[in-house]
C-alpha positions in Angstrom: 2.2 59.6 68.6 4.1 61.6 65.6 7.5 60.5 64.6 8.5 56.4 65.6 11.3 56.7 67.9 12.0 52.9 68.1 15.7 52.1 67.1 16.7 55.9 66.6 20.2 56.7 68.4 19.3 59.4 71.0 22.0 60.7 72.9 21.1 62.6 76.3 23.9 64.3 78.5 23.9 64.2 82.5 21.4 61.3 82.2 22.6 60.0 85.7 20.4 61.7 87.8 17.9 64.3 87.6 15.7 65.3 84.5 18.7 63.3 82.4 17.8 60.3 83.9 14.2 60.6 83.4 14.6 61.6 79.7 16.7 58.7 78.9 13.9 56.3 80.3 11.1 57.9 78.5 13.5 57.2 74.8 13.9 53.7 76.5 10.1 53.0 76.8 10.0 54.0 73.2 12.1 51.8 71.8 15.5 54.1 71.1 18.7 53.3 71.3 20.4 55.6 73.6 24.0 57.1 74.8 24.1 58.7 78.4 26.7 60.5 79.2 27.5 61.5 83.1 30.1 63.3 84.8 30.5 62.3 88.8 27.7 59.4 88.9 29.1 57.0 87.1 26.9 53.7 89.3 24.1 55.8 88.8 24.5 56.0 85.3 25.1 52.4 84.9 21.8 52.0 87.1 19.6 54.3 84.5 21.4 52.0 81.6 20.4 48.9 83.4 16.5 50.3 84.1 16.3 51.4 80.2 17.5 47.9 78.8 14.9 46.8 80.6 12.3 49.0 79.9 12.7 48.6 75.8 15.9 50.0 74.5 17.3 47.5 72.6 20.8 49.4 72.9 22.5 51.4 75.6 26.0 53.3 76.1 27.5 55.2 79.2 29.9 57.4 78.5 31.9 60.2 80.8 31.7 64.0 80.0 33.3 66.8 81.5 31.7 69.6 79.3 34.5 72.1 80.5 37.1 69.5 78.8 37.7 69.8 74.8 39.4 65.9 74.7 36.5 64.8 76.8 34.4 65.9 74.3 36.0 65.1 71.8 36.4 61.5 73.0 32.8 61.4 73.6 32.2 62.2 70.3 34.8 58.7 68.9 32.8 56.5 71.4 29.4 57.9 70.4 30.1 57.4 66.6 32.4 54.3 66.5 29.3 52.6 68.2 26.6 53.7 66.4 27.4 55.5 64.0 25.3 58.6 63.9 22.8 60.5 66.4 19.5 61.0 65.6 18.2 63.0 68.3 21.0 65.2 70.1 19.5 66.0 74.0 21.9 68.8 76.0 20.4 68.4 79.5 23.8 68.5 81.8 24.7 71.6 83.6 25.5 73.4 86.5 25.0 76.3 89.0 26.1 78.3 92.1 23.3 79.2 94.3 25.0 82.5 95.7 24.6 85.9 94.6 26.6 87.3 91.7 29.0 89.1 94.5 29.5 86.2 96.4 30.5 83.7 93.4 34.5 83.7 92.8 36.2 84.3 89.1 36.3 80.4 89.0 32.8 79.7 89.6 31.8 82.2 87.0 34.1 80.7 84.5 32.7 77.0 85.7 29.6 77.8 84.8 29.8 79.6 81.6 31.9 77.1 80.5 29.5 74.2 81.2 26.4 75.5 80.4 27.1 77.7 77.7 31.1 77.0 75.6 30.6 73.5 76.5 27.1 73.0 74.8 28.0 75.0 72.3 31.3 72.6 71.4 29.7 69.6 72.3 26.8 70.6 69.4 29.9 71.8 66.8 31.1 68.4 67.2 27.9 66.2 66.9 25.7 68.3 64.3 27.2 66.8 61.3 26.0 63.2 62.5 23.1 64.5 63.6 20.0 63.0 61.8 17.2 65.0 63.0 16.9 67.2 66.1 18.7 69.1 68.8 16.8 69.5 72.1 18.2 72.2 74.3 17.1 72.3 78.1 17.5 75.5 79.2 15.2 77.6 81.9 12.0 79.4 82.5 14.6 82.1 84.0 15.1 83.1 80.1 11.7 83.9 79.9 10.5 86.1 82.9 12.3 88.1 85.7 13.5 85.7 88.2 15.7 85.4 90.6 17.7 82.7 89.8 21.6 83.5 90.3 22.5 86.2 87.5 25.7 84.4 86.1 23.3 80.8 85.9 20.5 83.0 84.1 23.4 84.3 81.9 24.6 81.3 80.8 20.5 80.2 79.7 19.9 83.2 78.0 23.3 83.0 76.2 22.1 79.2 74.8 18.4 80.2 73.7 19.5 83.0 71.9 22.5 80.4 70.2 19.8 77.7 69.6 17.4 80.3 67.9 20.6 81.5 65.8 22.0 77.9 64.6 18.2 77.2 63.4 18.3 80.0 61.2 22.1 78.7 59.6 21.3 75.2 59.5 17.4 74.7 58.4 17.8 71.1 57.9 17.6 69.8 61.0 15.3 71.0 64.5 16.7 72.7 66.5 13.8 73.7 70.5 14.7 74.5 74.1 12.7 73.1 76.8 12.3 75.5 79.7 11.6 73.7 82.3 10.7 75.8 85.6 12.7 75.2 89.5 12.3 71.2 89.0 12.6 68.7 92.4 16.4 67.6 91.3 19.6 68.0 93.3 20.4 70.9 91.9 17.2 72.7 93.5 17.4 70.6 96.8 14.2 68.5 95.3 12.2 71.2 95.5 9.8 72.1 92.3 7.9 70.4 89.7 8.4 66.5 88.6 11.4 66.2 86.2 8.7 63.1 84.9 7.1 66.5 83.6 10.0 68.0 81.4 10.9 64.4 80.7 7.7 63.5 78.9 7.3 67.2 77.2 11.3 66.8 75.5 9.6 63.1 74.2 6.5 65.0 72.6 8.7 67.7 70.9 11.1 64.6 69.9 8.4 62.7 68.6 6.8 66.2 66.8 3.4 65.9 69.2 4.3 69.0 70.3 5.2 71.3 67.3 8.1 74.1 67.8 8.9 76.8 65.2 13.0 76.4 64.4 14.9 77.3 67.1 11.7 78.0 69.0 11.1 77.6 73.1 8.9 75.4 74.9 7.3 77.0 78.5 7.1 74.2 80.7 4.4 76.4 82.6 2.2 75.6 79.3 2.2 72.2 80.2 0.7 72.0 83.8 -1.6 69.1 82.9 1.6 66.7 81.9 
């Protein structure tokens, strides 16, 4: 393994359920110290904090986030920092979409969704990348990289953060900055249907730790990784 992860600060968002929750485990078996955030599943959050205290992580915070909220970010960022002071490794995993066609989605689900997946990232980064030690792992979607027919306004909102991740790497060279695309994963969010979120869960660790090596700003194809 590259780069020792054992007592660095990671902090993952939406690490209640999902590929969140399987990320922040991973940083647990390796020793991190960790902040979750969550935004509905608060008992399932406290579960995944209770399951990586005991697999290894010597420290663990939950915290609530409502991306689409400027004080909750805000506030995230006072409890992050008061407790540990600064983040090593910065994971943006929480997000949302509509499964209907672009027609069929209202003027609030639109805005819902670009201001989780897209504004919300984007502010929660502004805030945190001046305590950020090291890295910022994006997850975004294999729908950025191919013609698929994921819900356009959902795709938008992907597309809209890769090409900001592959920009701030260019302004700010002194820290890494990937996105992990993961492709239709067995999480709530695709009715559990799709590949193990164990999969993207171990490939985020390998790009954390350096195994796997990204050029700045660069994208990582789960469908490379078929053998994880």
């Amino acid at each position: 393994m590259g780069t020792d992860l054992a007592g660095r600060t990671v902090l993952v968002t939406g690490a209640s359920i999902g590929i969140g929750r399987e990320i922040a485990l991973r940083f647990a078996v390796a020793g991190s110290r960790l902040a979750l955030t969550y935004f509905e599943h608060r008992a399932q959050a406290e579960e995944v904090a209770e399951l990586c205290r005991g697999l290894g992580s010597p420290e663990v915070l939950t915290a609530s986030l409502q991306l689409a909220d400027d004080d909750s970010i805000r506030m995230l960022v006072e409890t992050v920092i008061d407790r540990f002071g600064a983040v090593d490794i910065l994971v943006n995993n929480a997000g949302v979409v509509v499964w209907q066609p672009f027609l069929a989605q209202d003027f609030g689900e639109i805005e819902s969704q670009i201001a989780i997946n897209l504004e919300g990232v984007m502010k929660l980064i502004w805030v945190f990348l001046p305590m950020v030690n090291d890295a910022v792992i994006t997850i975004g979607s294999t729908a950025t990289l191919h013609q698929s027919r994921t819900p356009p306004t959902y795709c938008a909102t992907k597309w809209g953060l890769r090409g900001f991740v592959k920009a701030l790497a260019i302004e700010r060279p002194g820290k890494r900055f990937a996105s992990v695309h993961p492709a239709p994963t067995a999480t709530r969010m695709n009715d559990m249907q799709g590949m193990s979120p164990d999969r993207v869960a171990e490939v985020v660790l390998r790009v954390a730790t350096g195994d796997i090596e990204v050029e700045p700003g660069g994208d990582v194809d789960m469908r490379d990784y078929a053998d994880v």
